[in-house]
Structure formats: structure tokens, C-alpha cells
C-alpha positions in Angstrom: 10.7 -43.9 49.4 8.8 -40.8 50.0 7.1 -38.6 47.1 7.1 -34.7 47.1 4.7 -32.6 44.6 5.7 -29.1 44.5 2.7 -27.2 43.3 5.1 -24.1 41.4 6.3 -26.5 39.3 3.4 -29.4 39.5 6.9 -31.5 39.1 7.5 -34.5 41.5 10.5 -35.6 43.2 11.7 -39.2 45.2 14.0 -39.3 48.3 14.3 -42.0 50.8 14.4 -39.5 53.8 11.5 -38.0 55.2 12.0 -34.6 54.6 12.8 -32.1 51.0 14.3 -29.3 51.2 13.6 -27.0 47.7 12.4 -28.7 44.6 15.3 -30.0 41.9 13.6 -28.5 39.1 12.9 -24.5 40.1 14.1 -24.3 43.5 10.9 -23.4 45.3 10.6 -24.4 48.8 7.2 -24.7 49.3 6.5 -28.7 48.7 3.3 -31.6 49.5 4.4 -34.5 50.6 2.4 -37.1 48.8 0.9 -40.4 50.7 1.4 -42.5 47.6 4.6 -43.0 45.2 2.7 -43.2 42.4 1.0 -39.9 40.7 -2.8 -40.4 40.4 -3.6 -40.6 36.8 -6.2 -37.8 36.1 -9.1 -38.2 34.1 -9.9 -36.7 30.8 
């Protein structure tokens, strides 16, 4: 399972394959893979 952040959005989305194509959410292409599943919790 692979983990993309797309910074428009700042949403996440999961796919088993190791590419993305366009975020689910608001369709922008620009995406981060992410090394870890999990979203770092930030501090505050």
C-alpha cells in the first residue's frame, strides 16, 4: 500500500500500485508520494 499527499488539497489518498494519477478529492495532478502509510501527527 503506497500513500500519496497532495499538497492543493493537504488530503491523502491509498493505492496498492505505485503510481497516482490526479487526486480523488480536487483533481490536481501534482501529488508526494509519502514513505510512510501513516500521517505524522503534528504537534500543537
Amino acid at each position: 500500500m503506497n500513500r500519496f499527499k497532495y499538497p492543493a488539497c493537504g488530503r491523502n489518498q491509498y493505492t496498492s500500485t505505485d503510481t497516482a494519477q490526479g487526486c480523488v478529492y480536487c483533481g490536481h495532478q501534482k501529488l508526494e508520494k509519502m514513505d510512510k502509510l501513516e500521517p505524522e501527527e503534528s504537534e500543537g
